[in-house]
N, C-alpha and C positions, 0 to 999 in steps of 0.2 A: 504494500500500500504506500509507504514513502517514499519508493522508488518510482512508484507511478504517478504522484503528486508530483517531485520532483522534476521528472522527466513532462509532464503536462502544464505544469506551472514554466517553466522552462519554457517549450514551445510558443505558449500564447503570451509571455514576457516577449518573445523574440516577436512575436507577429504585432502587437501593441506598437515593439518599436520600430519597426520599419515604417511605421504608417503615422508615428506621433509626431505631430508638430510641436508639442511642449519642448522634447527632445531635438528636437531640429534647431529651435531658436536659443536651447540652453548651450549648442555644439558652435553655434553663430556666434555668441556671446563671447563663448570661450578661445576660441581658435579664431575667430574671421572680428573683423574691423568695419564695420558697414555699420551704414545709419540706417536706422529702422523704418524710416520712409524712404530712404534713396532708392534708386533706378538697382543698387546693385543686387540690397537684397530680394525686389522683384523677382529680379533676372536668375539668381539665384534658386527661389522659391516654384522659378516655372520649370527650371531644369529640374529641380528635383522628382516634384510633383509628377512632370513627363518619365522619369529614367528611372527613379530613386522609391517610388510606390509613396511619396509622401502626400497627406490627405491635407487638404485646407481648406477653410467655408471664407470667404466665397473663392471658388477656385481659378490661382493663379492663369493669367495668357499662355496657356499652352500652343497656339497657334503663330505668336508673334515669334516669325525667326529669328530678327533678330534679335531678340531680348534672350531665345534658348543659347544663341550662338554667345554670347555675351556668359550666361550664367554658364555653358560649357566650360567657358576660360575659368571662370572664377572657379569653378566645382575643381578644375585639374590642380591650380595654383594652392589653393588651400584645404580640398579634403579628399581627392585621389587618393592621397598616401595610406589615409586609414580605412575608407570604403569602397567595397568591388561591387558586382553588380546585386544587389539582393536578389536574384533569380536562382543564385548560388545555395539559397540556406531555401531548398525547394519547396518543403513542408510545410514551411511560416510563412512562404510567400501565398503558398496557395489557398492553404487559411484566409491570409491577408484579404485576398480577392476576393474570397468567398462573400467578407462580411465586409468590405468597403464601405456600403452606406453608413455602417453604425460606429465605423473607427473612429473619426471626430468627436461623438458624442462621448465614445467610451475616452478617448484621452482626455478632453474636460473633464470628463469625472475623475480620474487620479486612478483609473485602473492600472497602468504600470506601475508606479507605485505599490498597488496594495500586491499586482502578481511578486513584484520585487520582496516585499517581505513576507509574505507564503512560499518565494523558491528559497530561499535563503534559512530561513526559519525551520525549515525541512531537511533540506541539505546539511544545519549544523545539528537536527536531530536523527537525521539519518547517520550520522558522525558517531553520536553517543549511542548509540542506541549498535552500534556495529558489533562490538564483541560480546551481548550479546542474542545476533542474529546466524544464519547459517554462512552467513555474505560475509564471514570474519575471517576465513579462508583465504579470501585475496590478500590480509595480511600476514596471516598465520603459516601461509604452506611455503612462501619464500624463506622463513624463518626457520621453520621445521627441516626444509632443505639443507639448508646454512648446517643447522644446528648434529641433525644425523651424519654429518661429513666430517664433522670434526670431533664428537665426542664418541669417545671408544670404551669399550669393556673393558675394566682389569689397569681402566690410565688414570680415567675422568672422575672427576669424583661424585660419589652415589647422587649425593641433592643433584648436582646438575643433570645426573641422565634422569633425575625422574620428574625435573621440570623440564626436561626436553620431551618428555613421555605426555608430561599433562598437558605442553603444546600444540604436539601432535595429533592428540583428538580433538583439535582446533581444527588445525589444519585439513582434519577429512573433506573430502567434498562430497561424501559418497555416492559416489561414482560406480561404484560396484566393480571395478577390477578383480579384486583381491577373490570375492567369492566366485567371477567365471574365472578363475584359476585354480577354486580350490580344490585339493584332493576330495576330502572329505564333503565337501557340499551336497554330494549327491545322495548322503546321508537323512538330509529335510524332508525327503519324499517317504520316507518310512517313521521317522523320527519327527516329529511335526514340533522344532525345536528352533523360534529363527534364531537361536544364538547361537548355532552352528555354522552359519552365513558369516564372516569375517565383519562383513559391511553393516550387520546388525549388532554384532558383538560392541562395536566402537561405541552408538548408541545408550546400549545398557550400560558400558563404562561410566561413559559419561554421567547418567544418571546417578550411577552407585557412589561415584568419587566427589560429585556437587552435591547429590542429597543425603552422602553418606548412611542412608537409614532405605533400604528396600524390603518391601515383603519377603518374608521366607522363600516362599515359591519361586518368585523372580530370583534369589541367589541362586539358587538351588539349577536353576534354568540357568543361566550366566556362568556356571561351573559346570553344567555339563558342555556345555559350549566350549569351556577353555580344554576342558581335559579331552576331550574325542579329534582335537587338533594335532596334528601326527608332528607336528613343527617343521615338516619340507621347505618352508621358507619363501615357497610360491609367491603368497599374498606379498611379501616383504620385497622380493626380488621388481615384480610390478608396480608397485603403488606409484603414479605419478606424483603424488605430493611428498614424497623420501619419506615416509613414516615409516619405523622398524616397527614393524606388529610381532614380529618374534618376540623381539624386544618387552611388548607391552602385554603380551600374555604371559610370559613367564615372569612378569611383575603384578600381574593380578595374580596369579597362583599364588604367590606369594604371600600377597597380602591377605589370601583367603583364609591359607593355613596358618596365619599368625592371629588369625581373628578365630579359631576353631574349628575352623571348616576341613580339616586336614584329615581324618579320619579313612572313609572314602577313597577322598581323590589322590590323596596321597600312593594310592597302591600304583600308579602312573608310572612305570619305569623312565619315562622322560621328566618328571616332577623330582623322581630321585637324582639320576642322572645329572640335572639342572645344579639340587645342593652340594652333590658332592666337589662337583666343579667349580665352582665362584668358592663352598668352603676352600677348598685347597689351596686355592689362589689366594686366599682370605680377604676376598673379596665382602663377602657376607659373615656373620655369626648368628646362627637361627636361633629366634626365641625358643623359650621352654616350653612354650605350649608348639612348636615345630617338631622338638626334640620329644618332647613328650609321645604326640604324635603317629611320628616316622617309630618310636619304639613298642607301642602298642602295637602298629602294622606288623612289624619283623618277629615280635612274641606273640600273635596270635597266628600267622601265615606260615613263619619259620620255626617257630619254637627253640625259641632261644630264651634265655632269662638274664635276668639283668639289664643293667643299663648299657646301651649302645654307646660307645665314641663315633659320632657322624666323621670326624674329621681322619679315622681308620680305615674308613668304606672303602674299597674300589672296589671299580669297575671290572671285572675280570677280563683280563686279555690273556689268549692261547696263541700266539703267533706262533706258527711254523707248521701245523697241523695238519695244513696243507703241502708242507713241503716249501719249499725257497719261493716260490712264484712270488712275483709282485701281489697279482690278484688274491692271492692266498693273505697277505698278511694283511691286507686291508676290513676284512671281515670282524677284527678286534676294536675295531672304532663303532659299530653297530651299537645304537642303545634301544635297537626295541621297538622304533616308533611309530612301524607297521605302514610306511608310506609305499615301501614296497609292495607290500598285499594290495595297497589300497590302490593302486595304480595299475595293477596288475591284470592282462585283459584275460585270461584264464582265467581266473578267480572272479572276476566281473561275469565271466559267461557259465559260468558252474552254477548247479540248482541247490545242491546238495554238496557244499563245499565240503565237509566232513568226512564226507565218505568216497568222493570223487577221488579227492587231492590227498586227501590224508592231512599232511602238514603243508602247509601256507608259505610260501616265501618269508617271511621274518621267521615265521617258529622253526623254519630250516636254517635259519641264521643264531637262534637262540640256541637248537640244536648242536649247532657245529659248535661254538662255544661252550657246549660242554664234552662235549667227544662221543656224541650218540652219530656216529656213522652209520652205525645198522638200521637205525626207525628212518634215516635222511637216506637211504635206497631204495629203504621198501616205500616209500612217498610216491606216489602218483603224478604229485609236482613238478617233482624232478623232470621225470620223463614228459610229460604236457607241457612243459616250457618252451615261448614258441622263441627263446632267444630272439625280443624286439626289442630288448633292452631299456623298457619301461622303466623296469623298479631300479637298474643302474643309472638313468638320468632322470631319477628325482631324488635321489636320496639324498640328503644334506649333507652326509655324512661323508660322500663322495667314495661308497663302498660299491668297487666292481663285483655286483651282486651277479649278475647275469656270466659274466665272465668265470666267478668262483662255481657258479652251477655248473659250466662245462668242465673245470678242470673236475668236480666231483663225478660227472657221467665217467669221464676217464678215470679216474679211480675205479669207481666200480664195476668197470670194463676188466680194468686190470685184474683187481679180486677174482672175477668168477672169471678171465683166463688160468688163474693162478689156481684155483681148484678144479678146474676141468682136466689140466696137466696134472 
């Protein structure tokens, strides 16, 4: 609405002034040197009136040539320099013409004037009023830009990335990129959850971080939205306006499990994955209710007792298991995060993935990581793999996932030549 006031008060300011003679004699006054009954300002008043769309009661000689020829001279010598033809500004002019008869009357009454303080008055409330409107973006995503280029994980210090975080859901325009990108989106259609949708997730943020206080439900929605995100990095690699949304999910998890909500979602091998790494770094130290937590999950799932040291964790790597291959040691950088399944057009076209496939692209990489060779042959997977290299170019992790499945065919090539002999 103020943009359309704006843009309307605008226009009929522009069309008022082509046609106002208040304005004409205040430009006279100012700039030109003519006596107000002299022959010049006539001559003047008829060139305009002819060329210029200027209205005046009673209407100047238009016909006397020489008085145009004369006001010509004078229009070039004193206001060429600052007016072209108003035929130029097409819109106002045609307005202009429209309502010709009524211009005179309307500029005796001080209608420029009043459009002048309605476009004005707008314009400095359209100003205030910007951050916040959705139109904050035109300043927010230059910023957001800026800002994602130079602060880094593990350098910057936390306040700033998380006020480069709370900018950036500024900066969204949504635009919907990030969700036609996403793996996981195709998820909505069974799952009737729009926080699954990247583009909606931003929304709820916002919401949750300005009103700090949501209905159950809605967290509850907002966390499954963050956890069912495999973190391929998709949405982040696309985003025209530089927003890290990796970034800014693995900073709501965050803030979820520090608020109690950690229970659940915590069971996320990408949510673990996440602490153990910034812990290490020491980047992070998780509250007690994190640590609490993450130790409930590991003694009811693991059956362990006691207290955990988070900062003991890792991650297991088996490198060599494959044997020297490049592709073979890459397989220990895997955390789990099922982009590979999720990508994967075999398992998209299977009814009965359980029983078709057996194990799944990631659970054949959870597999390998523990040295279950035998269940990762008899997989079904394996061999239905149409090697298109799907789940190797999405994976974040930049594990030659499709490459490691053929060096495994060759393995179990090998074996059963090796008992046949």
């Amino acid at each position: 609405m103020i943009v359309s006031v704006i843009v309307l008060s605008g226009l009929l300011l522009e069309t008022a002034k082509l046609s106002s003679y208040s304005a004409f004699k205040r430009m006279v006054n100012e700039y030109g040197d003519f006596d107000e009954d002299g022959d010049d300002l006539k001559a003047l008043e008829s060139y305009w009136s002819k060329n210029f769309a200027l209205v005046k009661e009673p209407e100047p000689f238009l016909n006397n040539k020489e008085l145009l020829e004369r006001g010509q001279g004078l229009h070039e010598m004193s206001c060429s320099s600052c007016h072209t033809n108003p035929k130029w500004a097409f819109l106002s002019y045609g307005v202009n013409r429209a309502i010709k008869p009524a211009l005179f009357s309307l500029d005796k009454s001080g209608i420029s004037l009043f459009l002048w303080y309605i476009h004005i008055i707008f314009t400095f409330g359209g100003l205030a009023y910007l951050p916040f409107s959705k139109m904050f973006h035109i300043i927010t995503t230059p910023l957001s830009l800026v800002l994602n280029d130079t602060i880094k994980e593990g350098i910057s210090d936390k306040n700033n990335i998380e006020s480069s975080l709370i900018l950036s859901l500024d900066a969204c325009t949504h635009c919907g990129m990030c969700t036609d990108t996403c793996l996981v989106a195709i998820c909505f259609e069974q799952i009737p959850n729009p926080n699954i949708l990247p583009s909606e997730k931003i929304g709820s943020i916002k919401r949750f971080l300005y009103r700090k206080e949501l209905p159950e439900q809605e967290i509850r929605s907002l966390l499954e939205g963050l956890e069912i995100c495999t973190n391929c990095m998709k949405c982040t690699s696309v985003c025209p306006s530089g927003i890290n949304l990796q970034r800014l999910w693995f900073y709501m998890r965050e803030r979820f499990y520090e608020m109690g909500y950690g229970e659940i979602s915590m069971l996320s091998p990408v949510s673990l994955y996440r602490f153990i790494k910034l812990n290490g770094r020491g980047q992070v130290s998780p509250s007690e209710i994190v640590l609490k937590s993450m130790n409930k999950i590991f003694e009811e799932y693991y059956e362990q007792d006691g207290i955990i040291d988070i900062s003991k964790v890792n991650i297991i790597h088996k490198k060599g298991l494959l044997g020297s291959s490049s592709h073979g040691g890459t397989f220990s950088y895997c955390y789990n995060c099922k982009t590979c399944t999720v990508s994967c057009p075999v398992v998209r076209c299977s009814d009965e993935v359980r029983v078709s496939l057996g194990l799944v692209p990631h659970q054949i990489m959870h597999a390998l990581s523990l040295g279950l060779f035998e269940s990762i042959f008899k997989s079904p997977m394996l061999w239905k793999c149409l090697g298109c290299y799907q789940c190797q170019d999405n994976c974040p992790q930049g594990v030659q996932i499709t490459d490691i499945f053929y060096e495994l065919k060759n393995m179990a090539r090998s074996i059963i030549k090796e008992r046949n002999e």
